[in-house]
Structures are given as C-alpha cells and as structure tokens.
Short mmCIF file of the C-alpha atoms (twelve columns), coordinates in Angstrom:
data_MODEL
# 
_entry.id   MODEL 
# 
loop_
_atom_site.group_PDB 
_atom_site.id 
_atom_site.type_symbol 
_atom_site.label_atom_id 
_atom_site.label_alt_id 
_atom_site.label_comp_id 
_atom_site.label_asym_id 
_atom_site.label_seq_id 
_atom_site.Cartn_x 
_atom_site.Cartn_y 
_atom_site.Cartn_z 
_atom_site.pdbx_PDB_model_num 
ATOM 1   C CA . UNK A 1   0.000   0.000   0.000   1 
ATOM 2   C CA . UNK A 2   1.493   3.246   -1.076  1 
ATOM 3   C CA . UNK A 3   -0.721  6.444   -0.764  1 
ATOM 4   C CA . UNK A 4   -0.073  10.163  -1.448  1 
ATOM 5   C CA . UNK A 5   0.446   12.039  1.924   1 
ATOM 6   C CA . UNK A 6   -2.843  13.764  1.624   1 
ATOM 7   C CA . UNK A 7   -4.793  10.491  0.491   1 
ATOM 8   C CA . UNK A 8   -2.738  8.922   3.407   1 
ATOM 9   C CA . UNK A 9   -3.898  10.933  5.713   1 
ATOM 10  C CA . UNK A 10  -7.642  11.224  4.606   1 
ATOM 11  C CA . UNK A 11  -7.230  7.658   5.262   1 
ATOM 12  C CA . UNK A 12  -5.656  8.048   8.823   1 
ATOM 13  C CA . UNK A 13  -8.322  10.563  9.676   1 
ATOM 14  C CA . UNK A 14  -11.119 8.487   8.732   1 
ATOM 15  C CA . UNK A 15  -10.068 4.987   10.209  1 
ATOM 16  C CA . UNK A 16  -13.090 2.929   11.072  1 
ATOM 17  C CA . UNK A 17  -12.244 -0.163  13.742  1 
ATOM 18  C CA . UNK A 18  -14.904 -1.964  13.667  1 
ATOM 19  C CA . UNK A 19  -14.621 -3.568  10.533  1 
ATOM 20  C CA . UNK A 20  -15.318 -7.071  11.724  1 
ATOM 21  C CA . UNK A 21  -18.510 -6.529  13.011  1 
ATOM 22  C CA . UNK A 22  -19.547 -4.695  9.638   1 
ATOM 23  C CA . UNK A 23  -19.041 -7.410  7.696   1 
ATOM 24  C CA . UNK A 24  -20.435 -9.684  10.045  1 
ATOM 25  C CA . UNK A 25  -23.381 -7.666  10.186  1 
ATOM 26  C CA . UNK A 26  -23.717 -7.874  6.457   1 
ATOM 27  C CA . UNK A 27  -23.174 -11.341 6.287   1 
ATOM 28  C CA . UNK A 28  -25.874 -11.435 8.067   1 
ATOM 29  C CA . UNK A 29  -28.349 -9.632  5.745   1 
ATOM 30  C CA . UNK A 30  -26.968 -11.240 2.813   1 
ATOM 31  C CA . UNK A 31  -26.147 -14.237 0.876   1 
ATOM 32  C CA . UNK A 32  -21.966 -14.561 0.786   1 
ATOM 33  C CA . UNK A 33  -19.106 -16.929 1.353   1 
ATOM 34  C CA . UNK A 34  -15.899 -16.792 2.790   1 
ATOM 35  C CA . UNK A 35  -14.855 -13.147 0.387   1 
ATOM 36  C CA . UNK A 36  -18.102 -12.047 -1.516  1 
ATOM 37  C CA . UNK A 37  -21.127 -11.750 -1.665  1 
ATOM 38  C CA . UNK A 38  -23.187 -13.983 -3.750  1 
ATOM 39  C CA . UNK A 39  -24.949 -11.582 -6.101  1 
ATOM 40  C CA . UNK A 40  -27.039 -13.835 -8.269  1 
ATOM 41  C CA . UNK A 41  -28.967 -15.330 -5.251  1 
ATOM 42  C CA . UNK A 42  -30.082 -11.217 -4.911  1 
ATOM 43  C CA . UNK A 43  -32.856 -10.858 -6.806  1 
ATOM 44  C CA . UNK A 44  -33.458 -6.643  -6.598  1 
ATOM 45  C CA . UNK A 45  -30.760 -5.204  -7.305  1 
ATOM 46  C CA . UNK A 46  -28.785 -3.019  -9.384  1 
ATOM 47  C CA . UNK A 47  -26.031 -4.179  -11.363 1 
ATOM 48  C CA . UNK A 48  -23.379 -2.975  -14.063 1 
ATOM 49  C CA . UNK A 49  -20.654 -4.977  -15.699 1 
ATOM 50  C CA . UNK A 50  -16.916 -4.216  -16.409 1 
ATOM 51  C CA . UNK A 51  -16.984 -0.963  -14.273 1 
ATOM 52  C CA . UNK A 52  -13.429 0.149   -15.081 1 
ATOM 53  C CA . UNK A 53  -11.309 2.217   -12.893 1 
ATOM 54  C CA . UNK A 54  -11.740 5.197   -15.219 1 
ATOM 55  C CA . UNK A 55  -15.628 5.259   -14.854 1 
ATOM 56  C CA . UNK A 56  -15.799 4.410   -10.875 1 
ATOM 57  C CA . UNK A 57  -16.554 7.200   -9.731  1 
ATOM 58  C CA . UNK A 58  -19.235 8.101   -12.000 1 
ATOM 59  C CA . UNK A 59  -20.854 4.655   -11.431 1 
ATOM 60  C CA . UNK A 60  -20.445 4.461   -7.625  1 
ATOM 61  C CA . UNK A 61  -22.311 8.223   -8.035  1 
ATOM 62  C CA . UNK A 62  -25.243 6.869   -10.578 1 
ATOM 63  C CA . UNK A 63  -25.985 3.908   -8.358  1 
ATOM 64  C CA . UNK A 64  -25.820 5.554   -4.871  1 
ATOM 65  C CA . UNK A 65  -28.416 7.299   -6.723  1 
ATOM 66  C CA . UNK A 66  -30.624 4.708   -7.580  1 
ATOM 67  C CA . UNK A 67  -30.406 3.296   -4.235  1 
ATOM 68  C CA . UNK A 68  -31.273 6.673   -2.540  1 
ATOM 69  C CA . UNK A 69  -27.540 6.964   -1.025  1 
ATOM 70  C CA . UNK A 70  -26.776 10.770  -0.936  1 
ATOM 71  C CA . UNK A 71  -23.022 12.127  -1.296  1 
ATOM 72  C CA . UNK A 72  -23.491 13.665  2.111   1 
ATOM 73  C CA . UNK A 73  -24.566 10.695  3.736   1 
ATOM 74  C CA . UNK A 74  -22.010 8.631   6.280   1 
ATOM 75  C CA . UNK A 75  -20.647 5.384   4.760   1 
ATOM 76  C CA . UNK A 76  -18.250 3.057   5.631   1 
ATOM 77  C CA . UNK A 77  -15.805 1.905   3.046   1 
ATOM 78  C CA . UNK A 78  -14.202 -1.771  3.460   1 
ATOM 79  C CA . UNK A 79  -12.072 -3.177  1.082   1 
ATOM 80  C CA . UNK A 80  -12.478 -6.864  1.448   1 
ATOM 81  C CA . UNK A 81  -9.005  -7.951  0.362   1 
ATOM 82  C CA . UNK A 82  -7.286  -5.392  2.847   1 
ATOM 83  C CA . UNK A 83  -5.579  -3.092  0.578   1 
ATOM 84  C CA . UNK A 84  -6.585  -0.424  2.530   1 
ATOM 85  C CA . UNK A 85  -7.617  0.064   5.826   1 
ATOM 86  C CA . UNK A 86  -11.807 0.276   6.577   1 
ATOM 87  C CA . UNK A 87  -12.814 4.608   6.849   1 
ATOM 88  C CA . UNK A 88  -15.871 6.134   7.567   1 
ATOM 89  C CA . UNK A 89  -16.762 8.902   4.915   1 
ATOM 90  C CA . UNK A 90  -18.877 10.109  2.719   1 
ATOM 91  C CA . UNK A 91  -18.907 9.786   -1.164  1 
ATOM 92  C CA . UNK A 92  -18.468 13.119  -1.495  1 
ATOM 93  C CA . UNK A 93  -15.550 13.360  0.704   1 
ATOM 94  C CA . UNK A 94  -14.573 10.282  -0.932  1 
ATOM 95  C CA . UNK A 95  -14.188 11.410  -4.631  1 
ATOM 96  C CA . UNK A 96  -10.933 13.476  -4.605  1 
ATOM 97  C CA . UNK A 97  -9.356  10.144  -3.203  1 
ATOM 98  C CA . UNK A 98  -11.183 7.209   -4.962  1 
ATOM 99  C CA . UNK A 99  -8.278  7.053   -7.635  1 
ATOM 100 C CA . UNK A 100 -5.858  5.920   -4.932  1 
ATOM 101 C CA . UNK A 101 -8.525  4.086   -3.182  1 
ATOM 102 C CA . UNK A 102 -9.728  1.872   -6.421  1 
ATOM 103 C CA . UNK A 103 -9.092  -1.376  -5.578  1 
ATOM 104 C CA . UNK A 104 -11.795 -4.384  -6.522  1 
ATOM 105 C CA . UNK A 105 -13.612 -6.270  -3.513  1 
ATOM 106 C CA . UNK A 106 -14.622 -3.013  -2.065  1 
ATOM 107 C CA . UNK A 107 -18.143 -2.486  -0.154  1 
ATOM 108 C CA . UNK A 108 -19.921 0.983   0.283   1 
ATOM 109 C CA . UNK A 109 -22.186 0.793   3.061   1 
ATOM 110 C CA . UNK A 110 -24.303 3.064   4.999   1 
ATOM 111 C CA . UNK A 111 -24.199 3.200   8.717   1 
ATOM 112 C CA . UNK A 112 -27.956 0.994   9.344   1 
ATOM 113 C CA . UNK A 113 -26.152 -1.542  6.685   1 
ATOM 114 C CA . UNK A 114 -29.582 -0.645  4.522   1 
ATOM 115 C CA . UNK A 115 -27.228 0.754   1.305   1 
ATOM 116 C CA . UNK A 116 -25.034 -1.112  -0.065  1 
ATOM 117 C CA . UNK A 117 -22.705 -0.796  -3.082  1 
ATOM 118 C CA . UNK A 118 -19.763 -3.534  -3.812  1 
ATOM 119 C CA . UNK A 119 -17.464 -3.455  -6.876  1 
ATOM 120 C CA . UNK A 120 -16.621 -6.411  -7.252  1 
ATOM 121 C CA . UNK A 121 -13.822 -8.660  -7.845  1 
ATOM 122 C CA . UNK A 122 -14.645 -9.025  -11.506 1 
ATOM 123 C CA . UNK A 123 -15.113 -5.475  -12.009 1 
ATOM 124 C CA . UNK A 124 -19.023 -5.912  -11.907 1 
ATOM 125 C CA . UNK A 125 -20.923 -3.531  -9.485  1 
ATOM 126 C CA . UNK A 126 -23.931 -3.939  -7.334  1 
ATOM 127 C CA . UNK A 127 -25.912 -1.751  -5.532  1 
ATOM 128 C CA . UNK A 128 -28.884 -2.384  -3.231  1 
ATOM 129 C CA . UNK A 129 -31.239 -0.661  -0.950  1 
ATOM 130 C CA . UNK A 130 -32.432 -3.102  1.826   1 
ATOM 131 C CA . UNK A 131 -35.638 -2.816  4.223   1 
ATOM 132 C CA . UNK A 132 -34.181 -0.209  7.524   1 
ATOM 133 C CA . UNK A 133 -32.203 -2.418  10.201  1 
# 
C-alpha cells in the first residue's frame, strides 16, 4: 500500500475499527461466502458490468443514486481484500481520493447496513437498498 500524503492521511483521519462486526453484520443480511457476496442469489438489485477504474466514480455516483444513497450521507468503506484500511466517509468526501482508493472487492455501506454498493472482484458492481435495520 502506497498512498499520497494527503490520500494517506484522509485515510488516517477516517479509520473505522470496527470492521469485523460490519461485515459480520452484512453477512448477516446477505447471501456470501468466505470473500463475496453472492450476487445472483439477490434478486433486486442493481447491477453494471466491467466498471473500469476510469468510470468508478461516475458509477459508484449513478448507483448511490438509484439506491437513494446521498453524497453527504455517512458510509463506511471496506475493502475486502485489505488493501486499505476500513474509513468512515462520505462519497463526497470520498471522490478526490477514490483514484488511490480503487481497488476491486470493495463495499460501500451506509451506517444501518440498509445501502449497499460492492465493486466487485470481476469489475461488476452492485448496488442495493435493503428494508431499515
């Protein structure tokens, strides 16, 4: 992992700990396995193929949308493969860093786990808007 200073310390500023029970939470609420989550056992949900690096930010954007996720609301960003530690943000805050911060296996979540966006491993992202926790 090798950061600019300032996306290092948006990072450092924005360090969420309890990672664990996130994901535990949303393992939980949805269908994974050990590393993902199994999309195609989802059946409402939004989904866009070969999202690539270049377009992320525009497609993170247009499905937060969709799913009623607004820029200024808190998330928590986990990348599932650890290439960068968990934050708590906002996707507005979010966009002058996503660049650095583009890695694949990535969840977008909202603090009641009921939005979530993941771009996934195979560069396919999913978005979905759960019932309130």
């Amino acid at each position: 992992m090798s950061f600019t200073p300032e996306c290092q310390a948006y990072i450092d500023t924005h360090l969420y700990e309890n990672q664990d029970e996130l994901l535990k939470k949303i393992r939980s609420l949805l269908p994974t396995g050990a590393s993902n989550i199994h999309w195609d056992k989802i059946p409402d949900k939004y989904e866009a193929h070969s999202i690539q690096r270049d377009k992320l930010i525009m497609e993170i954007l247009a499905a937060a949308s969709l799913i009623d996720l607004k820029e200024s609301e808190t998330i928590i960003i986990i990348n599932i493969d650890d290439a960068f530690p968990a934050i708590i943000t906002t996707l507005k805050e979010w966009q002058p860093y996503a660049q650095e911060l583009d890695y694949v296996n990535t969840l977008y979540v909202n603090e009641n786990n009921s939005k979530i966006i993941h771009w996934g491993f195979y560069k396919n992202l999913y978005a979905l808007k759960t019932p309130s926790q």
